[in-house]
Residue frames as qw, qx, qy, qz and C-alpha x, y, z in Angstrom:
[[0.000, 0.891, 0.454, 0.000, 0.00, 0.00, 0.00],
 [0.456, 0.017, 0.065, 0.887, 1.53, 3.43, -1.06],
 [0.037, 0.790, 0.345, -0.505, 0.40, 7.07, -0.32],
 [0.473, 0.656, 0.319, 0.495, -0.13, 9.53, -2.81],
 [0.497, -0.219, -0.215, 0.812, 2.29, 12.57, -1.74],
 [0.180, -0.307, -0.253, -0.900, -0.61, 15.09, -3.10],
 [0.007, -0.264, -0.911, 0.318, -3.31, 13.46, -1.01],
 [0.284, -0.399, -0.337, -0.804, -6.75, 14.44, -2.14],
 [0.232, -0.064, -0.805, 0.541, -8.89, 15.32, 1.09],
 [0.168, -0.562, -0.603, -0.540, -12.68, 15.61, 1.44],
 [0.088, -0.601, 0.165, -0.777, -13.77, 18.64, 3.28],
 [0.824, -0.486, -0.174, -0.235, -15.50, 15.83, 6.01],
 [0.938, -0.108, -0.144, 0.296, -12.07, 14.10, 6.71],
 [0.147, 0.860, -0.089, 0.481, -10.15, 17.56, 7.08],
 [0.435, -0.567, 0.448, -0.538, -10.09, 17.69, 10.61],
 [0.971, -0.114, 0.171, -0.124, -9.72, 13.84, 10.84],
 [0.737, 0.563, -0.370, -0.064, -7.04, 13.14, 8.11],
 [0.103, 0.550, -0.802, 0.209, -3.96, 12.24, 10.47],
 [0.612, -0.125, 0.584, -0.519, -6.16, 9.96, 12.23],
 [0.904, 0.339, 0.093, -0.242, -7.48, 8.34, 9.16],
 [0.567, 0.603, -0.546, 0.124, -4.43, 8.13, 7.33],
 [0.183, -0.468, 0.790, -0.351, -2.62, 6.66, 11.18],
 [0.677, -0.157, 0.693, -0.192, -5.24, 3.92, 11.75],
 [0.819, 0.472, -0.161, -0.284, -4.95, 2.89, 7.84],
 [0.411, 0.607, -0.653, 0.192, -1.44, 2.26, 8.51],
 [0.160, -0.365, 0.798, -0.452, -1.67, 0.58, 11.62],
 [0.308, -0.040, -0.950, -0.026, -4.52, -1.63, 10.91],
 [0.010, 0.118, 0.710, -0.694, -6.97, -0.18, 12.82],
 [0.050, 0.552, 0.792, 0.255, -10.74, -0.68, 12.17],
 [0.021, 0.284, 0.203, -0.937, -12.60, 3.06, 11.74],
 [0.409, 0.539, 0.730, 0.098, -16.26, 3.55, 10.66],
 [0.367, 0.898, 0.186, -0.154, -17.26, 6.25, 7.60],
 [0.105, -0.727, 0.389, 0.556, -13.84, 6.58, 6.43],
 [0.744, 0.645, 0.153, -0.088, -13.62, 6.20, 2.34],
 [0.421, -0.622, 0.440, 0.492, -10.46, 5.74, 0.18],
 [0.634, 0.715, 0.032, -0.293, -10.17, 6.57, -2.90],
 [0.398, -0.651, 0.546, 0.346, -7.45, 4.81, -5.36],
 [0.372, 0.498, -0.580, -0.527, -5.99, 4.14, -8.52],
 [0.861, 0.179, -0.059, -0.472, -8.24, 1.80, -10.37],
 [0.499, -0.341, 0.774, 0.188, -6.79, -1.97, -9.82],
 [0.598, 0.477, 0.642, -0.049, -8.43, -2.34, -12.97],
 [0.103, -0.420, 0.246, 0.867, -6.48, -0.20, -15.49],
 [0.040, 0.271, 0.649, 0.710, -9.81, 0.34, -17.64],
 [0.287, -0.841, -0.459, -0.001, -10.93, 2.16, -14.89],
 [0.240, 0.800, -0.139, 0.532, -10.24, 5.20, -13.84],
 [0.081, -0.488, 0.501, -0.710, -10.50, 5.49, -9.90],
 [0.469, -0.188, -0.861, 0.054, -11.52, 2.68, -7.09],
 [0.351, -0.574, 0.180, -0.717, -13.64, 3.85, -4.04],
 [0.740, -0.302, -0.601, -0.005, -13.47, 1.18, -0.63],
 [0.713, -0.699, -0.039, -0.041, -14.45, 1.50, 3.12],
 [0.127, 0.738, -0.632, 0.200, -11.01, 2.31, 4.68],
 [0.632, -0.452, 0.521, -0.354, -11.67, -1.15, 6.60],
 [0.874, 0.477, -0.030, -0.090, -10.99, -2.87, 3.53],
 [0.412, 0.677, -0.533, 0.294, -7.31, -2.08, 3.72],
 [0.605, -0.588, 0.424, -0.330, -7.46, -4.26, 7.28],
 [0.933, 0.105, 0.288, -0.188, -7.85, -7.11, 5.01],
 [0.796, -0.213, 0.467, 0.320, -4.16, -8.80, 4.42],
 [0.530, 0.606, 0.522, 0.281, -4.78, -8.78, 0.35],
 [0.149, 0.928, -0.120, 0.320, -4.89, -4.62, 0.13],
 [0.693, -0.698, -0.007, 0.182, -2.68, -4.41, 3.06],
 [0.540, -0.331, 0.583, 0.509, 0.68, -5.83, 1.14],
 [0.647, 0.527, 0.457, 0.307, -0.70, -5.01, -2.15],
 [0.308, -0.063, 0.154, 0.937, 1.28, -2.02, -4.13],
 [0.009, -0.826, -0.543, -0.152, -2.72, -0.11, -4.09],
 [0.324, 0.208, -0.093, 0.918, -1.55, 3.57, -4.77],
 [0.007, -0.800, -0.600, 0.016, -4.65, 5.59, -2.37],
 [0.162, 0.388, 0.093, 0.903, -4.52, 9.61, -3.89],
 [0.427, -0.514, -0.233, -0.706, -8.16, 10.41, -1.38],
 [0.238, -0.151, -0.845, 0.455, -9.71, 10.23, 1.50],
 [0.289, -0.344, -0.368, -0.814, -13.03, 10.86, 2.50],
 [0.266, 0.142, 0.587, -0.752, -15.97, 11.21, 5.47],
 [0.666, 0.502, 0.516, -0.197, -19.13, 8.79, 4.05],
 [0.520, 0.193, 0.699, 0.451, -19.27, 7.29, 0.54],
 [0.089, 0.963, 0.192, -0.167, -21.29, 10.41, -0.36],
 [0.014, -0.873, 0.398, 0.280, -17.98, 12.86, -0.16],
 [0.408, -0.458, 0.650, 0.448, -15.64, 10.15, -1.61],
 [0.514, 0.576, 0.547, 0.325, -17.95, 9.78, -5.10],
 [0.261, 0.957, 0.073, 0.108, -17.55, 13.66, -5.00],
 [0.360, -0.799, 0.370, 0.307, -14.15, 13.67, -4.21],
 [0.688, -0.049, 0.661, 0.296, -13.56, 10.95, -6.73],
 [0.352, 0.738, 0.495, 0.292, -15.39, 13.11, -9.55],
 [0.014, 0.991, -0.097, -0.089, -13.29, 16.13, -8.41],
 [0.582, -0.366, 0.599, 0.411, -10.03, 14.16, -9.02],
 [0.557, 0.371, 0.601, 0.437, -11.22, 13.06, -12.39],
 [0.255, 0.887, 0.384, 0.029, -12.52, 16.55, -13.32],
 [0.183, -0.851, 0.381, 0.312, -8.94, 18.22, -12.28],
 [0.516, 0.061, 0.665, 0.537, -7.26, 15.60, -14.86],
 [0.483, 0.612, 0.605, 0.164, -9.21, 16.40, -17.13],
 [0.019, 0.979, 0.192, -0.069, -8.96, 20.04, -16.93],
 [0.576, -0.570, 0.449, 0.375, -4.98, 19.90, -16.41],
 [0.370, -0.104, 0.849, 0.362, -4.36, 17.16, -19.68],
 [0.491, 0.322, -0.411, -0.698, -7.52, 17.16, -22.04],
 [0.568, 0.009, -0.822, -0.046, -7.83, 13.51, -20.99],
 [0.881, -0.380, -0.087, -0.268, -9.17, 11.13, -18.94],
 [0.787, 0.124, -0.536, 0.280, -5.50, 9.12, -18.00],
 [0.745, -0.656, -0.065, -0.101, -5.72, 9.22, -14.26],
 [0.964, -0.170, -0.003, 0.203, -3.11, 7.07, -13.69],
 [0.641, 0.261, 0.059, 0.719, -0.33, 8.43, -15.55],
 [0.177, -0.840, -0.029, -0.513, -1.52, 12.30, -14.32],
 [0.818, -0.556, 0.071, -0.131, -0.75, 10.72, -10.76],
 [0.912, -0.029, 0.099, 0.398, 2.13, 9.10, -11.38],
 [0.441, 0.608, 0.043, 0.659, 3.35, 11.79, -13.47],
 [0.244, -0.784, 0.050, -0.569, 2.27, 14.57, -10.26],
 [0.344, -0.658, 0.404, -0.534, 3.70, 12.76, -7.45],
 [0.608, 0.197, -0.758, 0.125, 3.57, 9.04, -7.38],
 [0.840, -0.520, -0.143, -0.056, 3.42, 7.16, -3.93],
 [0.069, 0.434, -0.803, 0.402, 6.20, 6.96, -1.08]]
């Protein structure tokens, strides 16, 4: 699991974010938090899963790059649709992936 060094942050999870972002890393079960990340499907654009997903082994150790974070599934479809809309605006395109990569990449 790898952090996007831009972190997109929905206006709910502001005043949360170290928290979220600490108990993702540590494994720690939290309820309404949302993460948003590059599509494991590369004919998608952008993935959207319960941060308690990442508890589960599988994401844990997987190389899943997350760019968002979000307060209820609500803010992380609009955060997810303000990601895509800033590509878009940037590039003339839709390529997520490479925009990301290209803007900061994971540590």
């Amino acid at each position: 699991m790898r952090w996007y060094r831009k972190l997109y942050i929905g206006e709910r999870a502001k005043k949360d974010r170290h928290r979220i972002v600490g108990k993702v890393k540590h494994r720690r079960p939290q309820k309404d938090a949302y993460l948003i990340t590059l599509a494991t499907n590369e004919k998608n654009l952008l993935d959207i899963y319960p941060a308690n997903t990442m508890l589960w082994r599988y994401f844990y150790k997987s190389d899943i790059l997350i760019v968002g974070i979000a307060r209820g599934h609500e803010e992380a479809v609009e955060l997810a649709c303000h990601i895509i809309a800033q590509v878009f605006r940037d590039t003339g395109d839709f390529n997520v992936r490479d925009y990301i990569e290209e803007h900061g990449g994971g540590k």
